[in-house]
Kinemage of the C-alpha trace (Angstrom):
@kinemage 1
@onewidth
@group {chain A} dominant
@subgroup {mainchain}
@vectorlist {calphas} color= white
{ca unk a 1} P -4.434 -33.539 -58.470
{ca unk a 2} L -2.628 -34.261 -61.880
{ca unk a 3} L -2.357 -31.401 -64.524
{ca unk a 4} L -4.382 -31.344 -67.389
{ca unk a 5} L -6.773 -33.730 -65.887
{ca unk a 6} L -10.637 -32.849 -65.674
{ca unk a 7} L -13.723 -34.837 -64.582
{ca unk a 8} L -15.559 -36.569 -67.716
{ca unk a 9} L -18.610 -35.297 -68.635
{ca unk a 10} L -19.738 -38.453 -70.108
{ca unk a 11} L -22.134 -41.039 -68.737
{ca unk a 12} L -20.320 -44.353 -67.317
{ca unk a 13} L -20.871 -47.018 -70.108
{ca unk a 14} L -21.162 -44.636 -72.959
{ca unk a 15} L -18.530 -46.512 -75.382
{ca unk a 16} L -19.968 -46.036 -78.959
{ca unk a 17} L -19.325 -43.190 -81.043
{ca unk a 18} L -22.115 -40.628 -80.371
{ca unk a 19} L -23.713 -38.219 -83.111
{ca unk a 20} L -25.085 -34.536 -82.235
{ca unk a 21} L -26.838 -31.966 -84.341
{ca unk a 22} L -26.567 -28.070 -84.635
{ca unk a 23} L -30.330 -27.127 -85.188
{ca unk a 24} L -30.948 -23.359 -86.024
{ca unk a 25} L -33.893 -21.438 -85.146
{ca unk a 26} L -34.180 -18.183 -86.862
{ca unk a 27} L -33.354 -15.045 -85.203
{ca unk a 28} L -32.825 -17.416 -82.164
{ca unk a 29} L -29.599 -18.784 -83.062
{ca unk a 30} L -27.689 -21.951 -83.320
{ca unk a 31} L -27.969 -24.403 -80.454
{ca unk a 32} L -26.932 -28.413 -80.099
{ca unk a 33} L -29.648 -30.335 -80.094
{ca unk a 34} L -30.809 -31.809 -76.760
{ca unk a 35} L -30.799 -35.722 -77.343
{ca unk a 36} L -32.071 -39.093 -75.965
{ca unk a 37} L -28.443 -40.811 -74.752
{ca unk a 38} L -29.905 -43.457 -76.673
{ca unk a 39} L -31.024 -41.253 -79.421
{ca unk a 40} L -27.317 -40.485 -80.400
{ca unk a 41} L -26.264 -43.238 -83.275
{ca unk a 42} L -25.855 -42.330 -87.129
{ca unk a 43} L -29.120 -44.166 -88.022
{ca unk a 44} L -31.438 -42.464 -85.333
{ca unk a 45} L -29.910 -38.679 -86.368
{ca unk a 46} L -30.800 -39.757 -90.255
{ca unk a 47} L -34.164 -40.969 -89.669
{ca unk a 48} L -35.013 -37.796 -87.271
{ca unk a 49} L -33.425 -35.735 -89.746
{ca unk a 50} L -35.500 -37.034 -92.550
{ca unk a 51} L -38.895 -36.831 -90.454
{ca unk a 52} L -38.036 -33.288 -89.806
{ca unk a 53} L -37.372 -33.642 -86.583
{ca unk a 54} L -34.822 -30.555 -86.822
{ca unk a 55} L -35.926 -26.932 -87.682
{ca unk a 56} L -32.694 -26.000 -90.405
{ca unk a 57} L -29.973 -28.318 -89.765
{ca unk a 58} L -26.599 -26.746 -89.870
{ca unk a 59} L -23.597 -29.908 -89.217
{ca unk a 60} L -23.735 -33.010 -87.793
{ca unk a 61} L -20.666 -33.551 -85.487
{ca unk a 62} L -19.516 -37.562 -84.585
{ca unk a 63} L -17.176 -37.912 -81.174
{ca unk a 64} L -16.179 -41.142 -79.367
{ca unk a 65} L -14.868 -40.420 -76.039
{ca unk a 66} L -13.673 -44.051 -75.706
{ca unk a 67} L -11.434 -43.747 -79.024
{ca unk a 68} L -10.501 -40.189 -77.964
{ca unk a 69} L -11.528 -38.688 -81.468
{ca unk a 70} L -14.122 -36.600 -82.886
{ca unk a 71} L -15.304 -35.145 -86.718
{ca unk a 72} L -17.449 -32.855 -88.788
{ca unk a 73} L -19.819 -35.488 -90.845
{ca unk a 74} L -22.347 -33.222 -92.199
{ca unk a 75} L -21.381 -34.150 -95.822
{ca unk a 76} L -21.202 -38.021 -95.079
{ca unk a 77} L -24.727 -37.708 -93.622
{ca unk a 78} L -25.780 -35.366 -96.146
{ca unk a 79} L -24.394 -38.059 -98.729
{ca unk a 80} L -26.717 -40.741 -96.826
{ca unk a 81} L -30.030 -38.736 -97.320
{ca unk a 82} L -29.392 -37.968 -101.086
{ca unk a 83} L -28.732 -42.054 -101.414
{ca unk a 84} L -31.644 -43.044 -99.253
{ca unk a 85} L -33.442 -40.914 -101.457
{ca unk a 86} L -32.511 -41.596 -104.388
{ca unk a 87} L -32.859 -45.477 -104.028
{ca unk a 88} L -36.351 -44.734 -102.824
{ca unk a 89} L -36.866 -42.776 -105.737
{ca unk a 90} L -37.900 -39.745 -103.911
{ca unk a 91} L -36.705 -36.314 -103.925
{ca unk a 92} L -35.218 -35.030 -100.498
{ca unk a 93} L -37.569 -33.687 -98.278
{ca unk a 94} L -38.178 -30.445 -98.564
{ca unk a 95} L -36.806 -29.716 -95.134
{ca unk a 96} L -33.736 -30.972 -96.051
{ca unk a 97} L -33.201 -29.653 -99.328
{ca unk a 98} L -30.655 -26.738 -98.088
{ca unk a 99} L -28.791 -29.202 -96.367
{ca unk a 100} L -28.152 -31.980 -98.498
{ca unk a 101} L -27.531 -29.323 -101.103
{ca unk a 102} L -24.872 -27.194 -99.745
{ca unk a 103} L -23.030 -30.847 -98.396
{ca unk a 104} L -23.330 -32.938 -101.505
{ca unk a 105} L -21.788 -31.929 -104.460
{ca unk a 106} L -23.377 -32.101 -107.381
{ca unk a 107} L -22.430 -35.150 -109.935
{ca unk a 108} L -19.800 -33.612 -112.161
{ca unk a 109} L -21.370 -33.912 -115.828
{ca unk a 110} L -18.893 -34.508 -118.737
{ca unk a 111} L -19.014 -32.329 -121.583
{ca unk a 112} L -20.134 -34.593 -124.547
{ca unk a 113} L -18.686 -34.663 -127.613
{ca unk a 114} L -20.843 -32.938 -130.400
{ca unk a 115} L -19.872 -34.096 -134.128
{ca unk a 116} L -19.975 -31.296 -136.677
């Protein structure tokens, strides 16, 4: 048996980058969310996200076992929601509001100029 080698834990075909959610539940903790193999890609996490399919969001994390790589994007899909949003003209849901929040800075306003 080579060194360093283990078995892989992910399904055979599973190629494209997968996305997985850490949903909190109170008192009960922090878990990753159980998910649909086919329920893994960027747009299905947004759109469960914004039907409030998760009780308090804490970080979405993106691996891609293929590519050998994987990434916090909690602020790139916390940048998503605020667009979606905001070209929908519609505030983020209220589920959401903590997260998108605490990910997305706020617009930096200049200071204007007052004349005396």
């Amino acid at each position: 048996m080579r060194s360093g080698w283990s078995p892989s834990v992910v399904p055979a075909g599973v190629h494209d980058t997968v996305y997985l959610v850490v949903d909190c539940h109170g008192p009960g903790g922090c878990v990753w969310r159980e998910a649909d193999i086919n329920g893994t890609d960027l747009e299905t996490v947004i759109t469960d996200l914004m039907r409030g399919e998760y009780s308090d969001p804490l970080c979405v994390v993106a691996f891609n076992t293929t590519e050998n790589w994987s990434r916090d994007v909690t602020a790139d899909v916390a940048r998503e929601i605020q667009e979606r949003c905001d070209l929908a003209y519609e505030d983020v849901p209220a589920w959401l509001e903590d997260f998108v929040h605490q990910h997305v800075a706020p617009e930096r306003q200049l200071p204007l100029g007052l004349k005396r």
